[in-house]
MIPAKE-754341 format. One record per residue: x, y, z of N, C-alpha, C, O in turn. Coordinates in steps of 0.02 Angstrom, whole numbers, plus 50000, padded with zeros to 5 digits. Example, Ala and Ser with C-alpha at 12.3 -4.5 7.8 and 13.67 -1.06 7.14 Angstrom:
506604971650390506154977550390506604983550390507124983450423;506424988850354506844994750357506455000250394506705005750402;
***
This chain:
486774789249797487074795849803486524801049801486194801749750;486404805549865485964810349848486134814449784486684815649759;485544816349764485454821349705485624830049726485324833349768;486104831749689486334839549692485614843149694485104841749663;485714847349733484884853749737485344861049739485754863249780;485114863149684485524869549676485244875349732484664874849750;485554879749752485154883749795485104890749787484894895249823;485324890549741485624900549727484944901649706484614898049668;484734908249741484104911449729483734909849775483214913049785;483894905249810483344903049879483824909149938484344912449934;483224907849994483274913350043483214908050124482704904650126;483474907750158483994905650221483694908650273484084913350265;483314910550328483274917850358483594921450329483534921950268;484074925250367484284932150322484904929950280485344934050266;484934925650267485394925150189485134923050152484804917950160;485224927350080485034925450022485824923549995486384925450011;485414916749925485964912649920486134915649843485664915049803;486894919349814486944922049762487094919449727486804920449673;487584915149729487814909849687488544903149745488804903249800;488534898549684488904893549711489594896249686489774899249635;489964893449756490624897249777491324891549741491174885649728;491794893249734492204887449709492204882149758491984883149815;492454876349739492344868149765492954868949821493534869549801;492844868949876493404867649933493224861449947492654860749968;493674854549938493714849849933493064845549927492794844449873;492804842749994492354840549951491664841349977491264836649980;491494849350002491144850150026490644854449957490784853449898;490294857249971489934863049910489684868249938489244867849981;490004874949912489704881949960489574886249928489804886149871;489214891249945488874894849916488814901349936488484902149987;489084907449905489134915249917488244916949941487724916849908;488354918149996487654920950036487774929550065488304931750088;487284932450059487214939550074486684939650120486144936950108;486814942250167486554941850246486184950650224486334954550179;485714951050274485154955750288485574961550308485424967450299;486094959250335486724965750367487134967450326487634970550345;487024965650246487634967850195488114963750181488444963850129;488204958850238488814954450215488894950350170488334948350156;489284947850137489554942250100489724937750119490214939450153;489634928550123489994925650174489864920850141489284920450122;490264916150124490334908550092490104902650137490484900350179;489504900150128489414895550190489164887550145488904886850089;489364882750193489064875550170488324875250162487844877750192;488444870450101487624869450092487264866350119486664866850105;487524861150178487174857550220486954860050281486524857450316;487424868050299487404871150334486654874750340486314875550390;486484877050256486014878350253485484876250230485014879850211;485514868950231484854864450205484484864350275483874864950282;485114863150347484784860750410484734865050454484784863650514;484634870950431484514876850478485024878850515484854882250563;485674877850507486184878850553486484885350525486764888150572;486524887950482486544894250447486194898150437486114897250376;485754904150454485394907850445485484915150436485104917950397;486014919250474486264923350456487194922250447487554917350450;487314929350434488284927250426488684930450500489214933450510;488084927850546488654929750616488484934850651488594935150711;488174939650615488134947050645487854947450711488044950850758;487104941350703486824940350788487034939550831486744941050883;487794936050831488144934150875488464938050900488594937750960;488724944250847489144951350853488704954450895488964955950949;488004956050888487614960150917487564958350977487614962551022;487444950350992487444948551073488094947551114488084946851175;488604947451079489374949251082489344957651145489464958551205;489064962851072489154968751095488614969551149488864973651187;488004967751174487494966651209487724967651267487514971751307;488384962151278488494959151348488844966451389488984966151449;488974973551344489294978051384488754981251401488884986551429;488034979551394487564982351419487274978151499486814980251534;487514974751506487304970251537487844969451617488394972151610;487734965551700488004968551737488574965351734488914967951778;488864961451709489344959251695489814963051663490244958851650;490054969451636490314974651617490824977151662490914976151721;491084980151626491624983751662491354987651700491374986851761;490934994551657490674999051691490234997051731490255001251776;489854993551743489434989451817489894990351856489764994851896;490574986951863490994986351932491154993951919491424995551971;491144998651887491495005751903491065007751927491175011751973;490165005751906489685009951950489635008252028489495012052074;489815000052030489744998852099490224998552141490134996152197;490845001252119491185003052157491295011152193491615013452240;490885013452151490865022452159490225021552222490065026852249;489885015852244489325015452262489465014152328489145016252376;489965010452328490295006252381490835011852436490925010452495;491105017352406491505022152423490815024052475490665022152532;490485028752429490065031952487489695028352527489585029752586;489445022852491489015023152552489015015752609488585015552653;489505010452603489665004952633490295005952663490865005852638;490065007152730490405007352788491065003552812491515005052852;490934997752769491514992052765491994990952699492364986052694;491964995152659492244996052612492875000552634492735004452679;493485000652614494175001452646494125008152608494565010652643;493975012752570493815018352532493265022652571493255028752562;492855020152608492325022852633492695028752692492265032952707;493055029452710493305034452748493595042252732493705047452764;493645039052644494055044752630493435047152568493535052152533;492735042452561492115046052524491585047152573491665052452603;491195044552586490545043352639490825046352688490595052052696;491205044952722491315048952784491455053352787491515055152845;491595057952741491625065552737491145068352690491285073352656;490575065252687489875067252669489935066752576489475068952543;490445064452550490205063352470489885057652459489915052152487;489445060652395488895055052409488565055452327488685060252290;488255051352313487975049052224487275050152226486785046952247;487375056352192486525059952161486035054652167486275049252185;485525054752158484825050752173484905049352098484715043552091;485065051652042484825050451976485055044251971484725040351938;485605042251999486325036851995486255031252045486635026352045;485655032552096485565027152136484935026552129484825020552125;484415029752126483475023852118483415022952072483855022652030;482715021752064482485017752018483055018951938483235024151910;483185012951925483565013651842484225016151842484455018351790;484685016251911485075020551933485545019251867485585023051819;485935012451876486285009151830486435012451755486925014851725;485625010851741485385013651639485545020351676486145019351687;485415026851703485575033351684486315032251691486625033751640;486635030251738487415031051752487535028751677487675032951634;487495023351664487655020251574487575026651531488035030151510;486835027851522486965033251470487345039951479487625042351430;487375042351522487795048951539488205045151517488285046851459;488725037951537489545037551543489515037151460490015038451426;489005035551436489145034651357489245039751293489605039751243;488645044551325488535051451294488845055851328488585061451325;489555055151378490205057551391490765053651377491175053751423;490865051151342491485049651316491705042751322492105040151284;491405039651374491405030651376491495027151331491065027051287;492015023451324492005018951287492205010651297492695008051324;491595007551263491755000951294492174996951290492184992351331;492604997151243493264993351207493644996751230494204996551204;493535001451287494405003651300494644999751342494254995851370;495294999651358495744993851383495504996751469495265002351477;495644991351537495464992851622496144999951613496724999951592;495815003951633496395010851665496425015651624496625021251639;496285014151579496085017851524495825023751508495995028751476;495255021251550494635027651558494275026251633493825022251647;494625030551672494445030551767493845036351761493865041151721;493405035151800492755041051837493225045551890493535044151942;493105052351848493595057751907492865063651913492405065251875;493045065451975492535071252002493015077452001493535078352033;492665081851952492885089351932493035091452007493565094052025;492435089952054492845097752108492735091052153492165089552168;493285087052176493655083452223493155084452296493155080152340;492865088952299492535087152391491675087552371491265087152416;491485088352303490835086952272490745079652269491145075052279;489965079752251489585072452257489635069752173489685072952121;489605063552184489745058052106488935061652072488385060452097;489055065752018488425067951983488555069451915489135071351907;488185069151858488235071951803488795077051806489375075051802;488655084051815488805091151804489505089551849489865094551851;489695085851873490355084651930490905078451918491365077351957;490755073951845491055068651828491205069951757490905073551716;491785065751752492075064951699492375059351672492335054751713;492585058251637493165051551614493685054951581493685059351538;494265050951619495125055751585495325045651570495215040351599;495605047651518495975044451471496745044051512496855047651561;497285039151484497925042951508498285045751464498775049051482;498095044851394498185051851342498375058751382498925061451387;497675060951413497405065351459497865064851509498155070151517;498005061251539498425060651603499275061751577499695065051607;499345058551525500215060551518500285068051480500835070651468;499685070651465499695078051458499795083951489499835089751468;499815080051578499825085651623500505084551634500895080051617;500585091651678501275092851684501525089751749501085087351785;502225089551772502365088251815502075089551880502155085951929;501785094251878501735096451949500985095451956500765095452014;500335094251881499865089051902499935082351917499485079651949;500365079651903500545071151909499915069051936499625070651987;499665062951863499025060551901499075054851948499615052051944;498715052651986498835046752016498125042752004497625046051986;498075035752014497415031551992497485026552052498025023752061;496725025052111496795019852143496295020052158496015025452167;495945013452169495315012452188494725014752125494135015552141;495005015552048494475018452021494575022952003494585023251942;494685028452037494685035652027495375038652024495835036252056;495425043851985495865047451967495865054351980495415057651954;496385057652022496535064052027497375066052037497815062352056;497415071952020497975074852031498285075752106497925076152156;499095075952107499135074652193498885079852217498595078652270;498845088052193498585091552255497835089052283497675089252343;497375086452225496745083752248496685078352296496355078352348;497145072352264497185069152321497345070452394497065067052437;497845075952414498055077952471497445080452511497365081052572;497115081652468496435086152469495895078452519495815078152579;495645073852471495435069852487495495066652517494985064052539;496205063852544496315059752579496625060852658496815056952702;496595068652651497095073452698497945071152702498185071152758;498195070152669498835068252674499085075352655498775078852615;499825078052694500185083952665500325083052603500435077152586;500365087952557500665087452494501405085252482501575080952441;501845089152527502425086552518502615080752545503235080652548;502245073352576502075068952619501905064852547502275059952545;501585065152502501405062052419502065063652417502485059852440;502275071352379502995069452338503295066152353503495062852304;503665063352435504075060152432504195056052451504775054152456;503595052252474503325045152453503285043452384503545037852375;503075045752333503075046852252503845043852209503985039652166;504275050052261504955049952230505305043752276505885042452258;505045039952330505445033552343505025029252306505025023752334;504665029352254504315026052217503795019052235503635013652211;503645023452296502965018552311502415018852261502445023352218;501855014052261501465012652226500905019152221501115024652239;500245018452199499745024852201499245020752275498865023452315;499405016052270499085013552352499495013952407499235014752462;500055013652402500535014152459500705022152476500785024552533;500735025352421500855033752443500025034452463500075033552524;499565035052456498835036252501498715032652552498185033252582;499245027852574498675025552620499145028552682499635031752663;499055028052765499305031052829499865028152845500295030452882;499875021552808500345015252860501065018152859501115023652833;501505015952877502235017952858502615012252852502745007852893;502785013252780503135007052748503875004352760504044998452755;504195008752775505035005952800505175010952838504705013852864;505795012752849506115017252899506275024452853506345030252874;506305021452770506115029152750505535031152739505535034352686;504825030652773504355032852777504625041852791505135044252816;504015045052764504385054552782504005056052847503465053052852;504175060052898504025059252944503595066252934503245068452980;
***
């Protein structure tokens, strides 16, 4: 039978070991305090063989890492704002790029990505918010995707406006119908009442005509 080796007072990488924890069956554990403040009860074999070293937090950190990284949400929001203006084959490109809106130089060379990140962060971005949540809207609708011209609306924000802003969300972006009418040239009263036969926010923007009550 191996011989018990007490461990409290020994140091783990970043856990130090404070004392031995009550007997959960028939293992033996031991209250450890991690470099990050935590408290965390871990096996002692865990930490004889290096398999324990901190209480998790690294994992949290490379957890939270991955929203830095292009795999993110905001990656596909940047490259889809990218794709509007300036790819020709993109089904959006008619109603951005082709009427000359277009994404500041800060947002497309070198590091485009990291500045778009930090602006969306140090404006209101947040990475745990739920898809729809938080859409990229352009303050003045026939301006270019830039700092001083973007925003993020919440739908907090959005069920705050009144009827007659009614927001709509497709493709990304979010504006009110007169803006959209704006952007997409559709009549305004051509939205309402498509709206009120309760087509979708893709089916009221797009040209096609959907049944025989299309509005003429």
């Amino acid at each position: 039978m191996a011989q018990f080796v007490n461990l409290v007072g020994r140091q783990f990488g970043k856990l130090k070991v404070i004392e031995r924890a009550p007997n959960q069956r028939k293992h033996i554990y031991y209250t450890c305090k991690c470099i990050c403040g935590n408290l965390k009860n871990i096996r002692n074999d865990k930490l004889l063989n290096g398999q324990a070293v901190n209480c998790g937090c690294e994992r949290k950190k490379r957890n939270d890492n991955k929203y830095d990284t292009k795999n993110s949400r905001l990656y596909h929001v940047y490259i889809a704002m990218k794709q509007r203006c300036f790819n020709t084959k993109c089904k959006a490109y008619k109603n951005y790029g082709a009427k000359g809106i277009s994404v500041c130089k800060e947002w497309t060379g070198e590091g485009g990505f990291e500045n778009f990140q930090k602006w969306a962060v140090e404006n209101g971005y947040r990475y745990d918010a739920e898809w729809g949540e938080q859409t990229l809207d352009r303050i003045n609708v026939t301006g270019n995707y830039e700092p001083a011209n973007c925003r993020w609306l919440s739908i907090q924000a959005q069920q705050n406006n009144t009827t007659r802003n009614t927001i709509l969300s497709c493709n990304g972006e979010t504006h009110n119908l007169k803006e959209w009418s704006v952007i997409r040239n559709i009549k305004y009263s051509r939205i309402l009442k498509r709206r009120k036969l309760g087509w979708t926010p893709e089916e009221i923007l797009e040209f096609k005509r959907r049944d025989k009550n299309e509005v003429k």
